[in-house]
N, C-alpha and C positions, 0 to 999 in steps of 0.2 A: 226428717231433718234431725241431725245431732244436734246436743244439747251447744257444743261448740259453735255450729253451725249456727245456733240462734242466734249464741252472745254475740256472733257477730253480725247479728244484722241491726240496719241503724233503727232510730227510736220509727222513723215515719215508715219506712218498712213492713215495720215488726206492727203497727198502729193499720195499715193499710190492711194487711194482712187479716188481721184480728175483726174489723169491720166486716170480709168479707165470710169469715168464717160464721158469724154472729149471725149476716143477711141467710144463710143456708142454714141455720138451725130455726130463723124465726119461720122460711120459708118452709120446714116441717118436709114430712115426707118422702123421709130416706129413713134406714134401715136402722134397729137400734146399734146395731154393731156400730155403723158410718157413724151415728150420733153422737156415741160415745167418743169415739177416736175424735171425733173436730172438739167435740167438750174437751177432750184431753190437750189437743192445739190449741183453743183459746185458751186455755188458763195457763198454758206455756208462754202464750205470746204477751198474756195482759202482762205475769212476772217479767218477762223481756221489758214491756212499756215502762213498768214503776219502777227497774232498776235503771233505767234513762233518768226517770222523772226526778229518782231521790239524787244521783249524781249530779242532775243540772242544779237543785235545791241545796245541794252541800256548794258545789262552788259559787252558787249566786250568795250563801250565808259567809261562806270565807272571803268573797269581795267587802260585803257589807262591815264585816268584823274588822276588815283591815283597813278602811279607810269610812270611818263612822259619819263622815259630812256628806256620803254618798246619795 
């Protein structure tokens, strides 16, 4: 998958995703080459999840900021 192709996938996607890649690294027992490459997808996908996580955190701070009786 392209780097574009992440961006655009939504936060629970990219979060489903990442789960399952995790369950086949705890699950062991593939190759180190495979290893490597899902290592290399999940730490792609976590970055996809925190760039969610900080954008939902920036707009939930600019609600906050904008209206302080919130």
């Amino acid at each position: 998958m392209t780097e574009q192709a992440e961006e655009r996938l939504s936060y629970e996607d990219a979060r489903e995703e990442l789960v399952a890649v995790v369950q086949r690294l705890e699950a062991g027992g593939t190759p180190l080459e495979e290893t490597l490459a899902l290592w290399e997808r999940g730490e792609r996908l976590a970055r996809v999840c925190q760039e969610w996580l900080d954008g939902a955190r920036k707009r939930l701070d600019a609600v906050i900021e904008a209206d302080p009786e919130a």
